[in-house]
MARDREN-777202 format. One line per field, with one value per residue (C-alpha): residue number from 1; x, y, z. Coordinates in nm, 3 decimals, decimal comma. Layout:
# MARDREN-777202
num	NUM:...
u	X:...
v	Y:...
w	Z:...
# end
This chain:
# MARDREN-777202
num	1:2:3:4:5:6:7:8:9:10:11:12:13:14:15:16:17:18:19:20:21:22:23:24:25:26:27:28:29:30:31:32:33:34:35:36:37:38:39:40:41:42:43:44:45:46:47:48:49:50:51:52:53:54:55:56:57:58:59:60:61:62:63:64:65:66:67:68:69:70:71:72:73:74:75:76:77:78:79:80:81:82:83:84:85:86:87:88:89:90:91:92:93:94:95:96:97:98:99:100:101:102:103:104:105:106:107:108:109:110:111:112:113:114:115:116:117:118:119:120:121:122:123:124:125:126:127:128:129:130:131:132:133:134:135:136:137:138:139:140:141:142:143:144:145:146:147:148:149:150:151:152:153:154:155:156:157:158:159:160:161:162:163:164:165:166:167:168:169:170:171:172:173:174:175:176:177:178:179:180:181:182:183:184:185:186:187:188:189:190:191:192:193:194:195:196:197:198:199:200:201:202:203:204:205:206:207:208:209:210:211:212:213:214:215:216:217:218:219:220:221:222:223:224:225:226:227:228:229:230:231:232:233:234:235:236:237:238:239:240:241:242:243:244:245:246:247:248:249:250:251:252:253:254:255:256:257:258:259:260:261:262:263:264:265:266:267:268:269:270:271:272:273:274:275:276:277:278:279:280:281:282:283:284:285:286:287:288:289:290:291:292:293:294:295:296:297:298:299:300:301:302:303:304:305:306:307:308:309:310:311:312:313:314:315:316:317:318:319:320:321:322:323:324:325:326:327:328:329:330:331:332:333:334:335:336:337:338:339:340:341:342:343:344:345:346:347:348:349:350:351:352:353:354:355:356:357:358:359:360:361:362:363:364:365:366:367:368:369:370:371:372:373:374:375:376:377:378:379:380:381:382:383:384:385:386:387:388:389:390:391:392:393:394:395:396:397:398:399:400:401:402:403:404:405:406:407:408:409:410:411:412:413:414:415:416:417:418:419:420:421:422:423:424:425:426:427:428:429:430:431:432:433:434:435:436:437:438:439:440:441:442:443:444:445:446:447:448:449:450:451:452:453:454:455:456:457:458:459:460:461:462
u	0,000:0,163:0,165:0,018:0,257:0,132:-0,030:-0,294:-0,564:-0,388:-0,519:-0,369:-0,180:-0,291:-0,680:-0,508:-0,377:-0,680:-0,732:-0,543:-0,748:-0,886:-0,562:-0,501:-0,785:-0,888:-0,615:-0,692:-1,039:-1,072:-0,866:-1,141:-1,320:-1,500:-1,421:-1,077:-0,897:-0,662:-0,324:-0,066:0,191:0,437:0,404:0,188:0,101:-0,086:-0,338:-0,455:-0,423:-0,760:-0,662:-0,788:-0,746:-1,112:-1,223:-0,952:-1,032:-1,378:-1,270:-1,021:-1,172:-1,297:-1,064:-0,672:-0,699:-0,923:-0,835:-0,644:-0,855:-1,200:-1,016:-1,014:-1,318:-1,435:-1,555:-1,502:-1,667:-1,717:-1,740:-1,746:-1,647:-1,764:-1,687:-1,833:-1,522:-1,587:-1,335:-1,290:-1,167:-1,089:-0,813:-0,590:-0,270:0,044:0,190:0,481:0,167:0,354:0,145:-0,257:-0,267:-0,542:-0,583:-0,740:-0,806:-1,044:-1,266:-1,184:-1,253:-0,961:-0,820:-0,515:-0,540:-0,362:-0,280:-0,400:-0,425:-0,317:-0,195:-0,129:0,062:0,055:0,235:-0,025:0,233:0,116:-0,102:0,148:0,230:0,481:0,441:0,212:0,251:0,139:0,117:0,121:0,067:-0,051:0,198:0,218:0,655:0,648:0,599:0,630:0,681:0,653:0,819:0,841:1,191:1,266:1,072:0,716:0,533:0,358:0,648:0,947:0,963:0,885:1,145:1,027:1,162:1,076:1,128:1,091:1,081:1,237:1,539:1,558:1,504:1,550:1,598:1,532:1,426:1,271:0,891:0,856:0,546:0,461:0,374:0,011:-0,039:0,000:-0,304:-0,549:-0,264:-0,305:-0,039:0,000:0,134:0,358:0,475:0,490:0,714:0,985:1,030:1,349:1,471:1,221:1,245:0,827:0,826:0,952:0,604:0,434:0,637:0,464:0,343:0,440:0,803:0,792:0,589:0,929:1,041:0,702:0,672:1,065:0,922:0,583:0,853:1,138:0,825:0,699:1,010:1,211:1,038:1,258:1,505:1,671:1,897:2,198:2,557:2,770:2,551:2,500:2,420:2,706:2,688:2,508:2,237:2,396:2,385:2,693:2,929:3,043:3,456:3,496:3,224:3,173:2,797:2,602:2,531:2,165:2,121:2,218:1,977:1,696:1,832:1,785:1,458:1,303:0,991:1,001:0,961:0,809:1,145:0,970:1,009:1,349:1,620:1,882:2,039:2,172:2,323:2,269:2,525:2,408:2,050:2,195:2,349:2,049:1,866:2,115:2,142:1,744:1,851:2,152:2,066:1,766:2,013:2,338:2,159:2,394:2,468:2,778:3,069:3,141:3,485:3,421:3,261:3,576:3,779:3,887:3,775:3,887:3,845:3,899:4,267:4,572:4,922:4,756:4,458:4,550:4,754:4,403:4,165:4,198:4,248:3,931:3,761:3,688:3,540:3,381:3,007:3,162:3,335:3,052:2,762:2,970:3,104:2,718:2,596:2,869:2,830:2,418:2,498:2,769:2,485:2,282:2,558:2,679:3,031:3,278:3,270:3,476:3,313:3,583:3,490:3,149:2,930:2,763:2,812:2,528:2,664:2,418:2,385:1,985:1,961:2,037:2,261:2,351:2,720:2,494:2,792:3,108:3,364:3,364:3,151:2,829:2,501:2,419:2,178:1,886:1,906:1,809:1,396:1,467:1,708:1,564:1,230:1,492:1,637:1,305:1,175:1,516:1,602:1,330:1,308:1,632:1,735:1,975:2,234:2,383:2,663:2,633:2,944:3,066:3,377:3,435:3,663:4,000:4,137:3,797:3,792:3,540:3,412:3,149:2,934:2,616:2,413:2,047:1,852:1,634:1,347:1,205:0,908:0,540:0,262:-0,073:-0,199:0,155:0,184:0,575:0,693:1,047:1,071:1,392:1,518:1,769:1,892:1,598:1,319:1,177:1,143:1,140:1,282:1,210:1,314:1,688:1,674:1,625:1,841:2,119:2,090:2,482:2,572:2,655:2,506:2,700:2,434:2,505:2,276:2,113:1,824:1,532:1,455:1,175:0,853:0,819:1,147:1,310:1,369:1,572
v	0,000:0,318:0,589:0,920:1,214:1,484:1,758:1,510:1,344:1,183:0,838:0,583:0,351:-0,016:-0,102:-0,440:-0,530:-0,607:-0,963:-0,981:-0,806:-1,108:-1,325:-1,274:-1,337:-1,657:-1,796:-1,827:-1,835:-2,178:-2,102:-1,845:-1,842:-1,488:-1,149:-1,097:-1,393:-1,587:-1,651:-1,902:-1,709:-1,697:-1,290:-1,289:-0,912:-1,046:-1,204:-0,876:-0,697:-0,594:-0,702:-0,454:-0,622:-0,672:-0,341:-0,217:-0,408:-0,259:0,081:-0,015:0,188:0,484:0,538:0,413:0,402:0,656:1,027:1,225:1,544:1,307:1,136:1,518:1,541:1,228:1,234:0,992:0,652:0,396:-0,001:-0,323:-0,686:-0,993:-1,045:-0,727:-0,561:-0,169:0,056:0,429:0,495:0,877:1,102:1,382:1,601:1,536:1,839:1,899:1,968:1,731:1,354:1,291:1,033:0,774:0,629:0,288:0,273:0,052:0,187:0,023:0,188:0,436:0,711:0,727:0,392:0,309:-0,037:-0,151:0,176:0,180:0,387:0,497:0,816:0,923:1,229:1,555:1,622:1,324:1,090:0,866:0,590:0,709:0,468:0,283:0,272:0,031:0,084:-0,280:-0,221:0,059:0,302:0,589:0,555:0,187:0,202:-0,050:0,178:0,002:0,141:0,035:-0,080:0,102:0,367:0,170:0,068:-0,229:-0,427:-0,549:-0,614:-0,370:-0,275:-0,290:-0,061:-0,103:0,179:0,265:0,610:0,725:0,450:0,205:-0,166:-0,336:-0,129:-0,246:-0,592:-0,741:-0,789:-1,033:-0,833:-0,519:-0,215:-0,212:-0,599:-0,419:-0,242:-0,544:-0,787:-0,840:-0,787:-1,161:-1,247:-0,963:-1,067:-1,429:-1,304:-1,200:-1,393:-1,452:-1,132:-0,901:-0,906:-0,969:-1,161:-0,852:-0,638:-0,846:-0,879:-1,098:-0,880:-1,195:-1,114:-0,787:-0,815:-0,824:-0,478:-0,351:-0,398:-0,321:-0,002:0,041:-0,087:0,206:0,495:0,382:0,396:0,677:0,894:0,800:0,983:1,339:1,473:1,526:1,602:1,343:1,124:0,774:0,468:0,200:-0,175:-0,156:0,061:0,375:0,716:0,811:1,082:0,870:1,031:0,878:0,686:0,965:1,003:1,224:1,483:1,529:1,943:1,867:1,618:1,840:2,131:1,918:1,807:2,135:2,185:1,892:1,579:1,468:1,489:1,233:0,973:1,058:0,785:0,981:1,177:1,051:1,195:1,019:0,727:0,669:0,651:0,408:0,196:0,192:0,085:-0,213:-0,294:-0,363:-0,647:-0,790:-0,717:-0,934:-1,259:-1,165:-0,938:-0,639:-0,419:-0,318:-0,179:0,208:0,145:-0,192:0,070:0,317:0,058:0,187:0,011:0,008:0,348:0,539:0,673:0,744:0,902:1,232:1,141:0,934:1,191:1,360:1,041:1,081:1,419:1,529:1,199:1,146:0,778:0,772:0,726:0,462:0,282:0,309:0,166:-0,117:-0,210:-0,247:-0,429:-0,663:-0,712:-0,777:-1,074:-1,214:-1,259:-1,373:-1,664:-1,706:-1,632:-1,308:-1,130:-0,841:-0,500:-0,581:-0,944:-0,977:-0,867:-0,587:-0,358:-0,263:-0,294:-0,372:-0,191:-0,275:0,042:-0,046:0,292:0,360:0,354:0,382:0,210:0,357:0,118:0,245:0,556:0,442:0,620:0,986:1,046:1,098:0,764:0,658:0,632:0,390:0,180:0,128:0,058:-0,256:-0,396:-0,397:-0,611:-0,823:-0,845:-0,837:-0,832:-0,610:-0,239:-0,029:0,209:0,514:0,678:1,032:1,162:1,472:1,656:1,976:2,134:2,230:2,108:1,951:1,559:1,299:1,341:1,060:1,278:1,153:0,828:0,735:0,440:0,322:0,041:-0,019:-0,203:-0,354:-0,357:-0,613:-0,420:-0,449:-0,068:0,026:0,245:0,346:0,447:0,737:0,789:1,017:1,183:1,027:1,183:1,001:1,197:1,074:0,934:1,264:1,518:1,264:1,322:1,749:1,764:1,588:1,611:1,717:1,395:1,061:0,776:0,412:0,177:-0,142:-0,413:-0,595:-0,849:-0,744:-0,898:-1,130:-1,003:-0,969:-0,984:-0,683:-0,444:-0,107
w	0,000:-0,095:0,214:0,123:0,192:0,443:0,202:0,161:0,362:0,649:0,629:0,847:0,624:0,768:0,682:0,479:0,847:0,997:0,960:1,313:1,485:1,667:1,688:2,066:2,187:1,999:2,132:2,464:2,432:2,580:2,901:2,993:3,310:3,344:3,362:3,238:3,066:3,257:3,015:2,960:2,996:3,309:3,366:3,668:3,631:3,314:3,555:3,641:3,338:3,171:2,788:2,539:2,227:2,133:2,197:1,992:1,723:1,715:1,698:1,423:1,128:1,345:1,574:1,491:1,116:1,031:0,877:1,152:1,039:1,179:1,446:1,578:1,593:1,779:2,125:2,382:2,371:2,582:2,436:2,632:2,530:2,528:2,880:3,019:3,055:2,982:2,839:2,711:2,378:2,353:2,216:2,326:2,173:2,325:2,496:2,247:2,027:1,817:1,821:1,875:2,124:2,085:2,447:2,519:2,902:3,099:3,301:3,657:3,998:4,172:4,110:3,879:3,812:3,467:3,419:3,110:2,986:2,600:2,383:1,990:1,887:1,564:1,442:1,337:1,075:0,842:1,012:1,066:1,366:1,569:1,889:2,079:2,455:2,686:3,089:3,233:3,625:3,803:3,807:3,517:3,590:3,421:3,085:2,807:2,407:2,096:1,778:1,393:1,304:1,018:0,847:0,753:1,045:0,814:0,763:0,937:1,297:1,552:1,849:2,263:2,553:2,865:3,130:3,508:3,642:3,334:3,286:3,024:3,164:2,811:2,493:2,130:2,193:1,891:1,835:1,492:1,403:1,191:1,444:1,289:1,402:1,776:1,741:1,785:1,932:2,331:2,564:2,655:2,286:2,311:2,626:2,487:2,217:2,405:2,728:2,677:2,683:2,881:3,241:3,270:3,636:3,804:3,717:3,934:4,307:4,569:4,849:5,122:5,025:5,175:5,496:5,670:5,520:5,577:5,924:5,993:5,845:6,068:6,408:6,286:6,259:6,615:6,831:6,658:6,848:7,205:6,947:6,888:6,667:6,819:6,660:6,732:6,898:6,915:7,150:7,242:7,260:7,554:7,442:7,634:7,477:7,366:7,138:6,869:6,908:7,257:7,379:7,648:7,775:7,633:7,860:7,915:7,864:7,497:7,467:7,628:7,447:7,120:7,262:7,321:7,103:6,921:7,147:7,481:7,671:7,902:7,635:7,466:7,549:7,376:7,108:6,735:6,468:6,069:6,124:6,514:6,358:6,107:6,414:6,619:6,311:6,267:6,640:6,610:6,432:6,599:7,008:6,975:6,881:7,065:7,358:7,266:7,018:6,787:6,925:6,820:6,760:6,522:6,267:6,229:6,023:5,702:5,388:5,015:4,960:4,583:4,700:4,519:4,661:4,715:4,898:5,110:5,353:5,404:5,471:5,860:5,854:5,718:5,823:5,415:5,417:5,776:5,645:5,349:5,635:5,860:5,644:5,508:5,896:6,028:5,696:5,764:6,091:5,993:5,737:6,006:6,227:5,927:5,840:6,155:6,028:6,072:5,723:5,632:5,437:5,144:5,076:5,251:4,899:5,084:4,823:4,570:4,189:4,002:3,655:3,562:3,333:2,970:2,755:3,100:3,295:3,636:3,890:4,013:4,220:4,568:4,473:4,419:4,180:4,124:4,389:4,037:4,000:4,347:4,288:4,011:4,137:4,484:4,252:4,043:4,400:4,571:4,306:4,235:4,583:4,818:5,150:5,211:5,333:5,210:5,429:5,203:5,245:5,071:4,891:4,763:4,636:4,902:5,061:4,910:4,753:4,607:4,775:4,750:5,102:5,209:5,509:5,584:5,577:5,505:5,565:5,277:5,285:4,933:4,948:4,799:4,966:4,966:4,699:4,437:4,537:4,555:4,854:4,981:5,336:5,403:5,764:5,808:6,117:6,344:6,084:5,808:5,511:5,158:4,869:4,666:4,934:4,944:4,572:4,571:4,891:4,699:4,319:4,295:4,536:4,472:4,764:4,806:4,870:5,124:5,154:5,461:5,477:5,693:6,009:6,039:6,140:6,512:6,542:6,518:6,833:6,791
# end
């Protein structure tokens, strides 16, 4: 069929395409129970995922192929399938002004809800298919884009990204159909398609692998409150409050003064500063099982450090690894209790390096990630490593001359809850905040991420 160039009628260029329209749903029309099909395929957010296919195939001529100048025109309309499954068909311009988008959504309870939500974007310049977009769970940051490989969106093979919170997951990955085969095709064939090389299990965590992290979370939020922020400050082995430079008590008018206005001062049982929260956070874990809790002096250790000649005659002097050496001394000390061995931070594996981000050098030895990359990465190791907590030591160069100085530490618990819903708790300096206040507070930094497996439920005690 021979495209018509844009000073003419811009009719979509794939009418001869439609004898798929059906294909993905005949074949799984005998697995069908009600409501939503139930698929074959291993993807368990699929079970869950209000297929489209039909209803797109109805609108076909009058929606997705039809004249850009009518499509205009149209006004939202609402179809339902053979299974009673309603869904919106309507259209809006992008806000480059540059694409119509021709939006597929069902029409399910909650607000902001967009799994299942589908999308076409053709370009206002000629009619053309630029995209189609598909939003598999129900979160508007995952995303799954479809392009035509090459320049006719008829033939060929089309090309798959898949992104979270902005990063690319899986780039490119082949699709063996025509772009125009999409429009009617469900997501379960596309998904069937590539397998092999789309990371599909991780859209759809279990919620039982994260009731640990959860309710380390809800534990953390009910006793920080015993706690101020105080310079300095932390709590020994034996659960005494303590200045972190020589284990001296903390004396209490700098705990009241830190107090004053901002906690019961009846219920404070002493002061902390961001790596004594960090400790008390990690002695939750250990005092239960050993009936104490680290030793101050076991976290000063140095580690492998990014050093040369010249830095090295200014580590102690301007303390420039204390929060590296610190996280990676109480996650060790966690998984020694966890394996019921002595590890050591340089061969224990505590380290976060993971590179999940496709066109993207995300890892630096020793350094760690921008702190912009934070949301989605905590989103990839909640869902490739549940059940765990991260410590992170914040870097920056300062001071002069300019050094890679590692100063303060934050406690991160990425999570899912009953409903799939991701959440990352942030407690820094006895005060939870959150993950997008870490990120605008430190944009220019770079944060070394440690790992450590949550506590059991009912088991933790800080």
């Amino acid at each position: 069929m021979t495209l018509k160039p844009a000073s003419t009628k811009s009719v979509h260029p794939v009418r001869a395409c439609r004898g798929a329209s059906f294909a993905g749903v005949l074949c799984v029309l005998l697995l069908l129970a009600r409501g939503y099909p139930a698929f074959t395929v291993d993807a368990g957010f699929l079970r869950a995922f209000p297929e489209s296919g039909e209803v797109r195939a109805l609108v076909f001529d009058g929606w997705l192929a039809e004249e850009l100048s009518r499509v205009l025109l149209l006004t939202p309309r609402t179809l339902t399938d053979r299974f009673g499954n309603s869904f919106t068909v309507r259209n809006e311009k992008s806000r480059d002004g540059a694409f119509l988008r021709i939006i597929v959504s069902p029409d399910r309870p909650g607000p902001g809800s967009v799994r299942g939500t589908w999308v076409l974007s053709r370009r206002l310049s000629d009619g053309m298919p630029a995209s189609i977009s598909v939003y598999p769970v129900d979160n508007p940051n995952i995303v799954v884009t479809l392009v035509p490989e090459g320049t006719s969106p008829e033939t060929g093979r089309s090309r798959l990204s898949l992104e979270t919170w902005g990063r690319s997951v899986r780039s490119g990955v082949p699709v063996g159909v025509p772009l125009v085969k999409l429009y009617t095709m469900d997501v379960s064939s596309v998904v069937s398609m590539t397998r092999s090389t789309v990371p599909w299990s991780t859209l759809s965590p279990d919620p039982y692998r994260y009731v640990d992290s959860a309710a380390m979370v809800e534990t953390i939020r009910s006793r920080m409150g015993s706690l101020v922020y105080l310079e300095d400050g932390a709590f020994d082995e034996r659960g005494r409050p303590v200045y972190i430079r020589d284990g001296s008590p903390q004396r209490e008018e700098d705990v009241l003064a830190a107090a004053l206005g901002k906690r019961d001062i009846a219920g404070i049982s002493g002061g902390v500063n961001c790596s004594g929260f960090a400790k008390w956070v990690i002695d939750g874990i250990i005092r239960p099982v050993t009936g104490s809790g680290i030793k101050i002096a076991a976290l000063k250790g140095p580690t492998s450090f990014p050093d040369n000649r010249f830095t090295e005659s200014y580590r102690e002097s301007r303390d420039l690894s204390f929060a590296l050496d610190w996280t990676r001394h109480l996650a060790s000390a966690a998984l020694s209790l966890a394996s019921w061995n002595t590890v050591r931070p340089d061969t224990s594996g505590v380290d976060v390096t993971v590179e999940p981000f496709s066109g993207l050098h995300g890892h630096e030895r020793n350094v760690g990630y921008r702190v912009a990359d934070a949301l989605p990465l905590l989103h990839w190791l909640a869902l490739v490593e549940p059940g765990h907590l991260y410590l992170g030591a914040v870097s920056r160069e300062v001071g002069e001359p300019a050094l890679r100085t590692y100063h303060h530490v934050a406690v991160f618990i990425p999570y899912f809850d009953a409903e799939g819903r991701f959440s990352c708790a942030v407690f820094e300096n006895a005060e939870e905040t959150s993950i997008t206040a870490f990120t605008d507070a430190n944009r220019d930094a770079w944060v070394h991420l440690v790992r450590v497996r949550a506590p059991v439920s009912g088991r933790y005690a800080p």
